[in-house]
C-alpha positions in Angstrom: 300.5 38.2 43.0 304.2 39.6 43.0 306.9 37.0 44.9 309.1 39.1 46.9 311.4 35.8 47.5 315.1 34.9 46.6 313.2 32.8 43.7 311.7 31.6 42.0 310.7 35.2 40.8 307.9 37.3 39.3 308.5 36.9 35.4 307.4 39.0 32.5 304.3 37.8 30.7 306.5 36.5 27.6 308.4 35.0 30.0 305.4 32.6 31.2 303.9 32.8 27.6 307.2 30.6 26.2 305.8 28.2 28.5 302.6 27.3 27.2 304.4 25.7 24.1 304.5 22.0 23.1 308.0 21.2 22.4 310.1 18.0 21.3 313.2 17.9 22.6 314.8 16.0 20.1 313.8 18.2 17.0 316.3 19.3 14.9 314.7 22.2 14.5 314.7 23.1 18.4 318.6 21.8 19.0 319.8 25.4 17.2 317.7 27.0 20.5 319.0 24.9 23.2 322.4 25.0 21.4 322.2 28.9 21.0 320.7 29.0 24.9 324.6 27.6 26.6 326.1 29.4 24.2 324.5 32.5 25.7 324.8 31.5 29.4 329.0 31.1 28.7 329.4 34.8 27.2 327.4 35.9 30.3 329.6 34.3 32.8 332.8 35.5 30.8 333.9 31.9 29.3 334.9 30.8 26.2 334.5 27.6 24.1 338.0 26.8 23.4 338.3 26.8 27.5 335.7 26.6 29.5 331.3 24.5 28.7 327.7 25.2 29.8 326.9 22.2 30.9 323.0 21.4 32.1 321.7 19.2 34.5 317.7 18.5 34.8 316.4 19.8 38.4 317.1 22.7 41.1 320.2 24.3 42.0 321.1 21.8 44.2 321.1 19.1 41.8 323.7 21.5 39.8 325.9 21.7 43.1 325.5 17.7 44.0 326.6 17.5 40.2 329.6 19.5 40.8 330.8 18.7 43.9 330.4 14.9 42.3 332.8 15.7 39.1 335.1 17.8 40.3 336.6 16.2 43.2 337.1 12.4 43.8 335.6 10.6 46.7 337.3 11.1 50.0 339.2 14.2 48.7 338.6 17.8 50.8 336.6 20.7 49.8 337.3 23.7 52.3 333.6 26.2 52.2 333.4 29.2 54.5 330.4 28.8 56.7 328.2 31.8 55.3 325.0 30.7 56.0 322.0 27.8 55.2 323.1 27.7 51.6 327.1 27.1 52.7 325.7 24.5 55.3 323.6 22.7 52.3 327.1 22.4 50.5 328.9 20.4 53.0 326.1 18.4 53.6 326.1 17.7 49.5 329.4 17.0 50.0 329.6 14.7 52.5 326.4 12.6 51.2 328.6 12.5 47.9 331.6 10.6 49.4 333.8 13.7 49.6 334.9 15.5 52.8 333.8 18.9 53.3 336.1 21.6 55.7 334.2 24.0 57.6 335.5 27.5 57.5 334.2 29.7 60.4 332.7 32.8 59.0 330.6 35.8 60.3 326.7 35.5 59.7 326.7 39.3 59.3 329.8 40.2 57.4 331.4 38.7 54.4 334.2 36.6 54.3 337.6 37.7 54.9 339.2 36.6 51.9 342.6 36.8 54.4 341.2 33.4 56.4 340.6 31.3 53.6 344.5 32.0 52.1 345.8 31.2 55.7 343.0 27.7 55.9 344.8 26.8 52.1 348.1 26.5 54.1 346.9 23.0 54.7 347.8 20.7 51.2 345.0 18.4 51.3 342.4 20.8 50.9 341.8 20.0 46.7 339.1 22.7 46.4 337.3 25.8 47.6 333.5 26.1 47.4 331.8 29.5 47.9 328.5 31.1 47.9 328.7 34.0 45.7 325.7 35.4 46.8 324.2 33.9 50.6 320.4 33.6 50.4 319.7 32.8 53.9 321.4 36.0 54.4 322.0 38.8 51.3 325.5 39.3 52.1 327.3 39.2 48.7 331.1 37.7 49.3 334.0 39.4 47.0 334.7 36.5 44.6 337.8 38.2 42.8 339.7 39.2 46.5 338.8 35.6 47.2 339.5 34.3 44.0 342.8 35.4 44.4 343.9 34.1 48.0 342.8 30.2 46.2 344.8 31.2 42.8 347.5 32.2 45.2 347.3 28.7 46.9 347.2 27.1 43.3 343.7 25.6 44.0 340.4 25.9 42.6 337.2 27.4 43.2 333.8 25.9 43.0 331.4 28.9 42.8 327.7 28.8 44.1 326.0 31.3 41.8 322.6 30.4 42.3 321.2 33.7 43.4 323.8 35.7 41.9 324.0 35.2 37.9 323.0 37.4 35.8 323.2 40.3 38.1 326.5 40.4 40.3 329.9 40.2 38.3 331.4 36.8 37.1 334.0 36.8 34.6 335.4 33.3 34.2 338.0 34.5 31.5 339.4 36.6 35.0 339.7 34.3 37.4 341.2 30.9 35.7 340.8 29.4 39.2 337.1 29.1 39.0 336.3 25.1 38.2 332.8 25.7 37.9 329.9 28.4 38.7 326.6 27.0 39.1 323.1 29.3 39.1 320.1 28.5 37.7 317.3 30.6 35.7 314.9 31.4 38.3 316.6 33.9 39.9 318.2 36.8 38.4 318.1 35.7 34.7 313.9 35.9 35.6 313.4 32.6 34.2 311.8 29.8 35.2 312.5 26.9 37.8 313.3 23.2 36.4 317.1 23.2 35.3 320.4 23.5 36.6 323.5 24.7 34.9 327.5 24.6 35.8 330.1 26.9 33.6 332.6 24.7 34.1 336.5 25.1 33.0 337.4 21.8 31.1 340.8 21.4 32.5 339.3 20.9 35.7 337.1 18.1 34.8 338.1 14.6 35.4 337.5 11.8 33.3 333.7 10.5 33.1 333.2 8.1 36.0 334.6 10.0 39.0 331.0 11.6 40.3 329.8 8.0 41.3 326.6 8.8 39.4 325.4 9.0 36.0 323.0 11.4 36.0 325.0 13.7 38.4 328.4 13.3 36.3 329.4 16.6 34.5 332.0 14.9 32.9 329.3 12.7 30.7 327.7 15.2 29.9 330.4 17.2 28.5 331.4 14.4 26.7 327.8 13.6 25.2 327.7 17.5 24.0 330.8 17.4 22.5 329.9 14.0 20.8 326.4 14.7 19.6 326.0 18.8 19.7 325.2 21.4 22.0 321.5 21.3 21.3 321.3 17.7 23.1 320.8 16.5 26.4 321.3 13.1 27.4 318.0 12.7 29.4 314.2 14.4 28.4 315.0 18.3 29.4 312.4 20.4 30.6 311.8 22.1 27.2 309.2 24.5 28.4 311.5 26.0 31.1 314.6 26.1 28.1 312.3 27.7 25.9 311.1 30.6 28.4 315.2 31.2 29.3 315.4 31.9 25.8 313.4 34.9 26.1 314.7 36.2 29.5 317.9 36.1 28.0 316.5 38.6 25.1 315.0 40.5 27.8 318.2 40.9 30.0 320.5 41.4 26.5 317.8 44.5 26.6 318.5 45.6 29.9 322.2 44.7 30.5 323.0 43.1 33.2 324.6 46.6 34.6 321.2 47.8 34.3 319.6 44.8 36.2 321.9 44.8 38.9 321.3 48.7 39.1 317.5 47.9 39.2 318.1 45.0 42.0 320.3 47.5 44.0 317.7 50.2 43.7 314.7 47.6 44.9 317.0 47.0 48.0 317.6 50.6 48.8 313.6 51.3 48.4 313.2 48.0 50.5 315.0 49.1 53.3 314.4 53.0 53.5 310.4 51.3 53.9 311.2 49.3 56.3 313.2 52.0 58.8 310.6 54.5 58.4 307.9 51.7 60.0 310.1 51.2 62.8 311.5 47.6 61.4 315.5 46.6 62.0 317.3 44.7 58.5 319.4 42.4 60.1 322.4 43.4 57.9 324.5 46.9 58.2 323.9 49.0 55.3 327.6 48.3 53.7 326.7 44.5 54.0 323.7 44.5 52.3 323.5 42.8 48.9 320.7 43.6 46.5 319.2 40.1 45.7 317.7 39.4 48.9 317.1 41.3 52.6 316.1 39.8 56.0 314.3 42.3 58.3 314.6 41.4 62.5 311.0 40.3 63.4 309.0 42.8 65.2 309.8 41.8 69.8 305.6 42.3 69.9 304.4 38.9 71.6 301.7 39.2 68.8 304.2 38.7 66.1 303.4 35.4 63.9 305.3 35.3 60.6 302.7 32.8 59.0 300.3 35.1 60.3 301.9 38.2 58.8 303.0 36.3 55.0 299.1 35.7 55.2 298.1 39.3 55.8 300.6 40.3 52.8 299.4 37.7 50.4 295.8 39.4 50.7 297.7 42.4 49.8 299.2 41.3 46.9 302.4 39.9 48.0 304.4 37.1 48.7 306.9 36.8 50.9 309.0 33.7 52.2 307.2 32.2 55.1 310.7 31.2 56.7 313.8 32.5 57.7 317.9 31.4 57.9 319.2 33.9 60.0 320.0 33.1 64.0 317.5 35.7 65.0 313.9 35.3 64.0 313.5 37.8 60.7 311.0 38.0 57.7 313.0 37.6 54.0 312.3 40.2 51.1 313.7 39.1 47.4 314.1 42.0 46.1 314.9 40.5 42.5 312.7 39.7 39.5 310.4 41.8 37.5 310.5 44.6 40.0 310.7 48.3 40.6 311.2 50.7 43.4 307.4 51.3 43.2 306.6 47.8 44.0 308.7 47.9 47.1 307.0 51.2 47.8 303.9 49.4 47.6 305.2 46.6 49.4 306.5 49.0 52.7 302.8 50.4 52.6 301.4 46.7 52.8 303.4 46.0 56.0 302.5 48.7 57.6 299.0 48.2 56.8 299.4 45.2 58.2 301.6 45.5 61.3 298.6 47.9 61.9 295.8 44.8 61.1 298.1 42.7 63.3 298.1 44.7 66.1 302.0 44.9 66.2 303.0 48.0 68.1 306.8 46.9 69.3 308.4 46.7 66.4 312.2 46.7 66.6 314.5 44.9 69.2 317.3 47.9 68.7 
């Protein structure tokens, strides 16, 4: 089965392999791995030791962001997050259920963010920080972090970056862009790992003392503080060993590919993607210069016969799995077009629709 969704994502067999090992996490002799593991994850994201941490937290990416949001701003102070889609919506509600006061930033579904409104929305003083999805899942529109970055540097605030879906393919180069307080992403996406932890690159100047997140297991700060105390290879809580152990070997795997390479790949499955999908008669919502490469929405066929349950059914027979769910304001059926993935497995893929658009008996396709 090949998952054509944002993630988690088809792996390479060694990838799933490193998971069927027994592993204590307290070894000595596996603390060298983990240890080598964050210091691999920082040079990726363009951060150095002397200034900036990999710090881990146990769980999905929103346990990362709760983390965050927890240790980098103290309760009741405002975070200001352009509305980009579900993922920016899932912020502010992190936010808010954590004490602190999120400030919603009207933004196009369809177009990234003008990088112009949030320098004019930092004219207000008790905005503390900026959050941002890199990378909007519920939508694939890719938002420019450096012009962006820059309006918040400008301001003399600090960014909070959602990287979830974006590391290890698009750009981040914390060395760059000193405003970033933390990037958060996980290894299921496009590092083609495997789900079960969380990490935030986080800059240490912009981490308070331990005790501000309200939480211990959430608090960024601790766990800075227990790395530094007892080594890089340690965690304070039981790790999910397997899922280190498999990152270890995607990170070989994408040292082999480059991550130019990768995001070349991803951009290529895209382009494949949505050439497919025109030449069946199907509508992406997004223009062409919108269009990210991690993940596509296509507008739902206007046939009254159209079920998407119906149709994700149809393509698992077929060999593939799409999201059975869609973000976007207009119904739509969501293609990750990341993973272990060439343009001949979205060839494939367009064939499957149209095989079963035809088993379907979908004849309207396209509302334009």
């Amino acid at each position: 089965m090949k998952l054509l969704i944002p993630g988690p994502v088809t792996t390479h067999p060694d990838v799933r392999a490193a998971m069927a090992v027994d592993i204590a996490p307290w070894d000595n002799e596996v603390r060298p791995v983990f240890a080598r593991i964050r210091t691999r994850l920082l040079a990726l994201g363009g951060g150095v030791p002397a200034t900036h941490a990999a710090l881990p937290i146990q769980g999905s990416g929103h346990f990362g962001m709760e983390a965050a949001l927890r240790s980098l701003l103290r309760p009741g102070e405002r975070i200001l997050i352009p509305m980009t889609g579900a993922y920016a919506d899932r912020m502010a509600r992190l936010a808010r259920a954590a004490g602190r006061e999120p400030v919603p930033l009207a933004a196009s579904p369809t177009e990234p963010v003008d990088p112009e409104t949030v320098r004019a929305a930092l004219a207000d003083p008790s905005i503390a920080l900026v959050g941002l999805v890199q990378s909007e899942t519920s939508s694939g529109i890719v938002n420019d972090l450096v012009a962006i970055g820059a309006a918040v540097r400008d301001a003399g605030r600090r960014l909070l970056v959602d990287a979830v879906s974006a590391f290890g393919a698009l750009p981040l180069d914390l060395g760059a862009q000193p405003e970033i307080a933390a990037a958060v992403f996980t290894p299921n996406k496009c590092l083609e790992g495997m789900p079960g932890i969380a990490v935030a690159l986080v800059r240490r100047d912009a981490m308070p003392a331990p005790g501000t997140a309200g939480s211990w297991c959430f608090d960024l700060a601790d766990v800075l503080e227990h790395s530094e105390k007892r080594g890089w290879g340690t965690f304070r809580f039981t790790p999910p060993v397997q899922t280190l152990n498999a990152l270890a070997v995607a990170l070989d795997r994408l040292d082999a590919e480059g991550r130019v390479g990768r995001l070349a790949r991803y951009t290529a499955n895209a382009a494949t993607l949505r050439a497919g999908m025109q030449a069946l008669g199907l509508r992406p919502i997004l223009d062409a210069r919108h269009q990210g490469p991690i993940v596509s929405n296509i507008a739902a066929p206007t046939d009254a016969g159209w079920d998407l349950q119906r149709f994700v059914d149809a393509l698992k027979r077929r060999g593939y799995l799409i999201s059975n769910f869609y973000d976007t304001e207009t119904p739509s059926f969501r293609v990750g077009t990341i993973g272990v993935l060439d343009r001949s497995d979205f060839e494939g893929f367009a064939a499957a629709v149209g095989e079963t658009l035809a088993e379907l008996g979908i004849g309207r396709r396209s509302a334009a």
